[in-house]
C-alpha positions as CSV (number, residue, x, y, z in Angstrom):
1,X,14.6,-1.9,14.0
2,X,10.9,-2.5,14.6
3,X,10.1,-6.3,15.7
4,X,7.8,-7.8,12.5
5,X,4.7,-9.8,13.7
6,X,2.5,-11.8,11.1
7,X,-1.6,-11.7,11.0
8,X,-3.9,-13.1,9.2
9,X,-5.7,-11.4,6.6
10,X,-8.3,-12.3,4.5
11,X,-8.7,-10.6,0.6
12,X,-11.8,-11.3,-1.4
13,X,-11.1,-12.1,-4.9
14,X,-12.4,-14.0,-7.6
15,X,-10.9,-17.1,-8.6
16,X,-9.8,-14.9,-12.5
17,X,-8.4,-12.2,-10.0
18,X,-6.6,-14.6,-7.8
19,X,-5.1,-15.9,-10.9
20,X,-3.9,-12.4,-12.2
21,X,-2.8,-11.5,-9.6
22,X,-0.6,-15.0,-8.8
23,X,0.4,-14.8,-12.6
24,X,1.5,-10.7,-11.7
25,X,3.6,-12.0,-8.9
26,X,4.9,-14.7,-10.1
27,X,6.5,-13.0,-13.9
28,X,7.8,-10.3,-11.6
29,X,9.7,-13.0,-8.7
30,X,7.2,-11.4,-5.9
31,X,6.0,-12.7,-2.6
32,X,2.4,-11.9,-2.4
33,X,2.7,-10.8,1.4
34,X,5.6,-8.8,0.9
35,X,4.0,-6.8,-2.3
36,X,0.8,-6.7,-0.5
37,X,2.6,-5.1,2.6
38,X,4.4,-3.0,0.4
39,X,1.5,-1.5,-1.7
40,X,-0.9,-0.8,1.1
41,X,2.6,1.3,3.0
42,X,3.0,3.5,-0.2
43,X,-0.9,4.0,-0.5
44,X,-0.8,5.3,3.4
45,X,2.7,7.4,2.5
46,X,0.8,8.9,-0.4
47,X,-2.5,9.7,1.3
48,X,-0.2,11.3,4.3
49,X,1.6,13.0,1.9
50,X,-1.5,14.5,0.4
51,X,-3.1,15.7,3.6
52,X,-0.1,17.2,4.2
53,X,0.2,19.3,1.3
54,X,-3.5,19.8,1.4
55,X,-2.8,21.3,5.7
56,X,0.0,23.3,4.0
57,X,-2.2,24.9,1.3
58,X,-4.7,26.2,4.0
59,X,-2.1,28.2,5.0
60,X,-2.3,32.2,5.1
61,X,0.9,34.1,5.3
62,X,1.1,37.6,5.7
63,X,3.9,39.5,5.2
């Protein structure tokens, strides 16, 4: 299991977005890190996935 380490990250929102987004996580029980962390590894897992299918696509088979 990979060691967990915790930075510091700063997010620019608006005071109306901080409070949607505090209202969002807070109606569905989430920590804002943990969702945070969460959606940005399923963005990177969807983007690898893509490039994948997009490297298998370029593919030429000849039979």
């Amino acid at each position: 299991m990979s060691e967990q380490k915790t930075i510091s990250l700063e997010v620019k929102v608006t005071v109306e977005e901080m409070k949607h987004i505090g209202e969002y996580c807070k109606k569905r029980g989430l920590n804002f890190s943990e969702w945070l962390r969460e959606l940005a590894l399923r963005e990177i897992e969807r983007e690898e996935k893509k490039k994948n299918e997009e490297d298998l696509s370029s593919w030429v088979f000849i039979i």
